[in-house]
BALOBA-1460 file (C-alpha; in Angstrom, 3 decimals):
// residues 165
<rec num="1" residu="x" x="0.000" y="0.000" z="0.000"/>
<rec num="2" residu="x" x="3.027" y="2.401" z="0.687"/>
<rec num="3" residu="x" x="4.578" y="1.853" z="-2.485"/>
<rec num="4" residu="x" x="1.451" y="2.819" z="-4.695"/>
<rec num="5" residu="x" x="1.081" y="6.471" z="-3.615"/>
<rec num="6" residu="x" x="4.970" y="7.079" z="-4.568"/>
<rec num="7" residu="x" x="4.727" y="5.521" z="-7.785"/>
<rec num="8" residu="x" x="1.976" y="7.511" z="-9.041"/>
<rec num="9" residu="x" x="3.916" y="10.864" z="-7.288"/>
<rec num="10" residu="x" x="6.605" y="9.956" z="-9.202"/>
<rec num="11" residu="x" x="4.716" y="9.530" z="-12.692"/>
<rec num="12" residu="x" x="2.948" y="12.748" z="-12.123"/>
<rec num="13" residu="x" x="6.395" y="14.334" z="-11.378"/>
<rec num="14" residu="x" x="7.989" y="13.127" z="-14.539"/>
<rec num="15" residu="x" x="4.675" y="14.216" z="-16.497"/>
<rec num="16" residu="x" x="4.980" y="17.724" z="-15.138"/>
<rec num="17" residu="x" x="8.637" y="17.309" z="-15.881"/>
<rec num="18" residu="x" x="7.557" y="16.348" z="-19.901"/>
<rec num="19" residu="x" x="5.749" y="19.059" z="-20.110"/>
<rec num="20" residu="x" x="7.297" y="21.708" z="-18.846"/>
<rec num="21" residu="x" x="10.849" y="20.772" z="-20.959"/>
<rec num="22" residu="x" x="8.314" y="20.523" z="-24.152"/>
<rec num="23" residu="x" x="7.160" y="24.198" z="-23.389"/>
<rec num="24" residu="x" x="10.905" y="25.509" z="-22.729"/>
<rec num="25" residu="x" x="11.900" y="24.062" z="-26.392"/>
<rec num="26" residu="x" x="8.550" y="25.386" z="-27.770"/>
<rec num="27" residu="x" x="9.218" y="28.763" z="-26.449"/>
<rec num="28" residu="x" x="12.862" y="29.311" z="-27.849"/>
<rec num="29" residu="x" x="11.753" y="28.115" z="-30.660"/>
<rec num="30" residu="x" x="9.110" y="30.561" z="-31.161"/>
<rec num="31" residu="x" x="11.820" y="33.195" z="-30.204"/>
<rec num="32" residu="x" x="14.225" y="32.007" z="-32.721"/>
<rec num="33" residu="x" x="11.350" y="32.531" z="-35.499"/>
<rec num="34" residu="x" x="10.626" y="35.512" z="-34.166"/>
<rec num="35" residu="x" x="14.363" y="37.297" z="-34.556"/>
<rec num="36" residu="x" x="14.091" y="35.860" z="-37.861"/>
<rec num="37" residu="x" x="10.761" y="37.156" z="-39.058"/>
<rec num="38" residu="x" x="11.285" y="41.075" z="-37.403"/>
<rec num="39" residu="x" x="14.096" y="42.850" z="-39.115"/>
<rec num="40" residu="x" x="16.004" y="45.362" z="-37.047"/>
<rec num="41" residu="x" x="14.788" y="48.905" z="-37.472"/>
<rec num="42" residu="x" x="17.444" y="50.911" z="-36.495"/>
<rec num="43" residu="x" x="20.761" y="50.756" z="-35.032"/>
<rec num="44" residu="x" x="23.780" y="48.473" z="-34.958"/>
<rec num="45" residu="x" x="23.253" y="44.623" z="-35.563"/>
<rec num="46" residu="x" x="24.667" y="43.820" z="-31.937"/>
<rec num="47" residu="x" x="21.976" y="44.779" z="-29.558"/>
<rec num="48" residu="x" x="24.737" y="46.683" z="-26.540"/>
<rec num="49" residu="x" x="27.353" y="47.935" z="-29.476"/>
<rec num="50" residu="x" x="27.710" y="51.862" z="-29.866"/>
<rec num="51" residu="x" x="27.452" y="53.070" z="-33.040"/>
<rec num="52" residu="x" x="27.472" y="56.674" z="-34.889"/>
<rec num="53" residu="x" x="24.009" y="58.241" z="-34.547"/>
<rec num="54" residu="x" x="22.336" y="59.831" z="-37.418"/>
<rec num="55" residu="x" x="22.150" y="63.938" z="-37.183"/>
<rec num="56" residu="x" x="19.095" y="65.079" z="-35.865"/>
<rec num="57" residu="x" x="16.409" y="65.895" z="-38.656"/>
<rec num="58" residu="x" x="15.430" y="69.154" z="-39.329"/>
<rec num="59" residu="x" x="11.085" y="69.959" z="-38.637"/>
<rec num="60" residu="x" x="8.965" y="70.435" z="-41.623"/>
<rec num="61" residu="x" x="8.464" y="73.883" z="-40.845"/>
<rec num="62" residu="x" x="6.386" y="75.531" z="-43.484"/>
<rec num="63" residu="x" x="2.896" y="75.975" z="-42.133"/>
<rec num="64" residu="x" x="1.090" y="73.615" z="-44.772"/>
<rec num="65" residu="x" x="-1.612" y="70.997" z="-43.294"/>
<rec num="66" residu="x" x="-0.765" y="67.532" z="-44.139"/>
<rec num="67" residu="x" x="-3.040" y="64.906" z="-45.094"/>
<rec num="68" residu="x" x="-4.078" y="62.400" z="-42.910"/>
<rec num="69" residu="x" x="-2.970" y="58.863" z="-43.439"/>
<rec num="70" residu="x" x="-6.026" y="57.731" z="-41.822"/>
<rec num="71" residu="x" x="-8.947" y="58.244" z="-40.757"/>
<rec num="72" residu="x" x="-8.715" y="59.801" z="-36.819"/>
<rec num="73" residu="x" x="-4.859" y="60.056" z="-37.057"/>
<rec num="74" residu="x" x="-4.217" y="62.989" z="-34.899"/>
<rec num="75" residu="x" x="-2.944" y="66.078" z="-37.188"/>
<rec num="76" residu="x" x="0.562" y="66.242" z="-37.463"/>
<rec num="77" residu="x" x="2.279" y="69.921" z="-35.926"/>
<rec num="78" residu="x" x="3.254" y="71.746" z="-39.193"/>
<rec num="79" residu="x" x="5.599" y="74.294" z="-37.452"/>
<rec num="80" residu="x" x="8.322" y="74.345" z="-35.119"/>
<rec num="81" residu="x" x="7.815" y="73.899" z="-31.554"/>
<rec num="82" residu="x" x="11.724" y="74.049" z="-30.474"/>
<rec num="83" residu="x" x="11.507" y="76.564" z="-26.766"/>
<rec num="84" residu="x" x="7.668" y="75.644" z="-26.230"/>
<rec num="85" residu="x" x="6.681" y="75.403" z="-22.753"/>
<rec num="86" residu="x" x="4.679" y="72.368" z="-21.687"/>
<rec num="87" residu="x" x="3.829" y="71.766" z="-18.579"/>
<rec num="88" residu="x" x="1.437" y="71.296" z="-15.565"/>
<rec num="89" residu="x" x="0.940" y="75.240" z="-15.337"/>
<rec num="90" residu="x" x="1.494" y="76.190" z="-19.043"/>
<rec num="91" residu="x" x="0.669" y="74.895" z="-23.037"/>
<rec num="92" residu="x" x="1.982" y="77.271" z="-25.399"/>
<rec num="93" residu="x" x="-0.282" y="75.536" z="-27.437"/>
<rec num="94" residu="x" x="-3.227" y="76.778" z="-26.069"/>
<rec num="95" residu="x" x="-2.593" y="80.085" z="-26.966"/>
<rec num="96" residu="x" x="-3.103" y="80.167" z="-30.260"/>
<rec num="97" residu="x" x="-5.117" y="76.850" z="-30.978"/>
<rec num="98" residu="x" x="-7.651" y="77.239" z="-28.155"/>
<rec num="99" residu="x" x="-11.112" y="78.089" z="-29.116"/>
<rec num="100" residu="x" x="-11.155" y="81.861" z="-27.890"/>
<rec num="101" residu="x" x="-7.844" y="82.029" z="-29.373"/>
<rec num="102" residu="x" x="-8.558" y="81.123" z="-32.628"/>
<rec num="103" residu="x" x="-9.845" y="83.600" z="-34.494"/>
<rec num="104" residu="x" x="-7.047" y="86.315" z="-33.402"/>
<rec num="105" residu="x" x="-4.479" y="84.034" z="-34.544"/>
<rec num="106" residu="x" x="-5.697" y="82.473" z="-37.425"/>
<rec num="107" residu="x" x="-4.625" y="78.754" z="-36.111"/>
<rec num="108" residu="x" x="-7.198" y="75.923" z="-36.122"/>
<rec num="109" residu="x" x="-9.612" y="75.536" z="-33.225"/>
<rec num="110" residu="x" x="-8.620" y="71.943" z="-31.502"/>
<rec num="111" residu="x" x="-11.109" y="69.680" z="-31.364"/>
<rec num="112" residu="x" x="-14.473" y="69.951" z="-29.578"/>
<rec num="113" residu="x" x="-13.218" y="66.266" z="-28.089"/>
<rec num="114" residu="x" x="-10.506" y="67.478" z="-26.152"/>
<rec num="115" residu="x" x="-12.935" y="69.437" z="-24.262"/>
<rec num="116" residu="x" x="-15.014" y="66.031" z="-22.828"/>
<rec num="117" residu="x" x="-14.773" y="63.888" z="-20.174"/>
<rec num="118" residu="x" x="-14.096" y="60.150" z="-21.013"/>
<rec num="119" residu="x" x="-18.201" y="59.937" z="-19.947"/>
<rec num="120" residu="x" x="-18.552" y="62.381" z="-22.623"/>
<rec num="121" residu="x" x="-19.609" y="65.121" z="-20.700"/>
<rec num="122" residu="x" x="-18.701" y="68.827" z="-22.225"/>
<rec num="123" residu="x" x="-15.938" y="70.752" z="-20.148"/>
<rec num="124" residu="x" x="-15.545" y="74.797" z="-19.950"/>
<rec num="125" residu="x" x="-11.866" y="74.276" z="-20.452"/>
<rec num="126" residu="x" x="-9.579" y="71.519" z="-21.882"/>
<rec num="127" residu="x" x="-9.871" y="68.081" z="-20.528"/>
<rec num="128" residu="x" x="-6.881" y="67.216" z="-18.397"/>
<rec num="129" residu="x" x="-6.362" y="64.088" z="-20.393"/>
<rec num="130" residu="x" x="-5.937" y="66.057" z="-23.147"/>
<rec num="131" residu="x" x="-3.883" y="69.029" z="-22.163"/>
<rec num="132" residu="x" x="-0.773" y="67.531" z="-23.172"/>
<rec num="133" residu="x" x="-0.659" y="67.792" z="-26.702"/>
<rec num="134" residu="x" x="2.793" y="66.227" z="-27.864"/>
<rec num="135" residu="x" x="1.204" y="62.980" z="-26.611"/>
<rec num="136" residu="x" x="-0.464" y="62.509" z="-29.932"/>
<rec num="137" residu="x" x="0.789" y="65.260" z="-31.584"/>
<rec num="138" residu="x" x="3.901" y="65.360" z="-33.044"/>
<rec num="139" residu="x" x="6.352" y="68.105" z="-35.368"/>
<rec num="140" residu="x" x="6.911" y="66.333" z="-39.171"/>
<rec num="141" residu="x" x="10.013" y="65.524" z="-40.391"/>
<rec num="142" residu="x" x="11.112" y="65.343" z="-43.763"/>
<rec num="143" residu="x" x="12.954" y="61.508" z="-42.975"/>
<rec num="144" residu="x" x="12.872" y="58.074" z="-45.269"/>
<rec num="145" residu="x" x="10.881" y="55.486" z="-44.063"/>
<rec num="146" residu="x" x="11.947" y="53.254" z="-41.350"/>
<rec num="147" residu="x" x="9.821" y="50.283" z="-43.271"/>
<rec num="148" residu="x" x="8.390" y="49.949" z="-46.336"/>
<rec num="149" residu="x" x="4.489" y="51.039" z="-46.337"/>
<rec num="150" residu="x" x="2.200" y="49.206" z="-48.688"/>
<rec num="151" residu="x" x="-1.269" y="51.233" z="-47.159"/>
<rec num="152" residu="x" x="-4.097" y="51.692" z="-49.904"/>
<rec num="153" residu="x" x="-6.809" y="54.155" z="-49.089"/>
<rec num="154" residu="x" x="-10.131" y="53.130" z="-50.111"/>
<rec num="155" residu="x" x="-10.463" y="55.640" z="-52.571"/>
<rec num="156" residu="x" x="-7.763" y="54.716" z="-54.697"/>
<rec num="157" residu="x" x="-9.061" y="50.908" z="-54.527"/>
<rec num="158" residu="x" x="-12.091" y="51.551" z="-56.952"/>
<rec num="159" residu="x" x="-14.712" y="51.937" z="-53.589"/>
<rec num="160" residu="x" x="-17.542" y="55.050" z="-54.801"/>
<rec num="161" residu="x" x="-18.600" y="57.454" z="-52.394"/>
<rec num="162" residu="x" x="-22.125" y="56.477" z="-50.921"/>
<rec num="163" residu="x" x="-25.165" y="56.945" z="-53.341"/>
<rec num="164" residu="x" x="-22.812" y="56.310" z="-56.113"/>
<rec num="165" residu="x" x="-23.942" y="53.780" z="-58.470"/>
């Protein structure tokens, strides 16, 4: 009677055992195909080497709205922000793209969204969440591609604007 509770503690030891050595293999290889299937960006081919960095890029600074790449994409900055003051107590921003701002300096109004609440609820002044504006906002550069970009837009797939038949 002794003998038959280790036995079946060691076969469920070994099993565990099994399985656990089958997931180890199954992970690296995974992470082996992995390596293999994402090419490296940026930067030197040995993950801790220093290398020369590129110079920084110079901002797209000529005032001219860029299209969107999609739909919601948050408008890109099409002037220089170098010396702008972000923080807590101050947004540069705000002084010119604000709404009772707008009109005296000819910038566009943000968004009526970054006046709500996550509930949805309108605000007299510009959500918290949304007060720091280099979050999703960001100065263009003129750079290449990191990655190739294959992106269609719908329009230039043969797709008709509604009613069109």
């Amino acid at each position: 009677m002794r003998g038959q509770g280790r036995s079946s503690l060691m076969c469920m030891m070994r099993g565990a055992m099994i399985t656990g050595l089958f997931a180890a293999g199954v992970s690296v290889a995974l992470a082996q195909m992995s390596v293999e299937m994402v090419p490296p960006l940026t930067g030197t081919d040995e993950p801790m080497e220093s290398g020369p960095s590129d110079p920084i890029p110079r901002w797209t600074v000529d005032d001219i709205r860029q299209m969107r790449a999609y739909p919601e994409q948050p408008p890109v900055i099409p002037h220089s922000i170098e010396g702008y003051q972000l923080s807590v107590n101050t947004n540069r921003c705000l002084s010119c793209h604000k709404r009772e701002f707008t009109q005296g300096s000819g910038a566009p109004m943000i968004s009526v969204t970054h006046y709500m609440t996550r509930e949805g609820q309108m605000l007299a002044d510009v959500s918290p969440r949304r007060y720091f504006c280099t979050a999703c906002h960001v100065p263009q550069a003129d750079t290449p591609a990191l990655i190739g970009n294959t992106f269609t837009d719908m329009s230039e797939l043969g797709v008709g604007q509604a009613g069109d038949e």
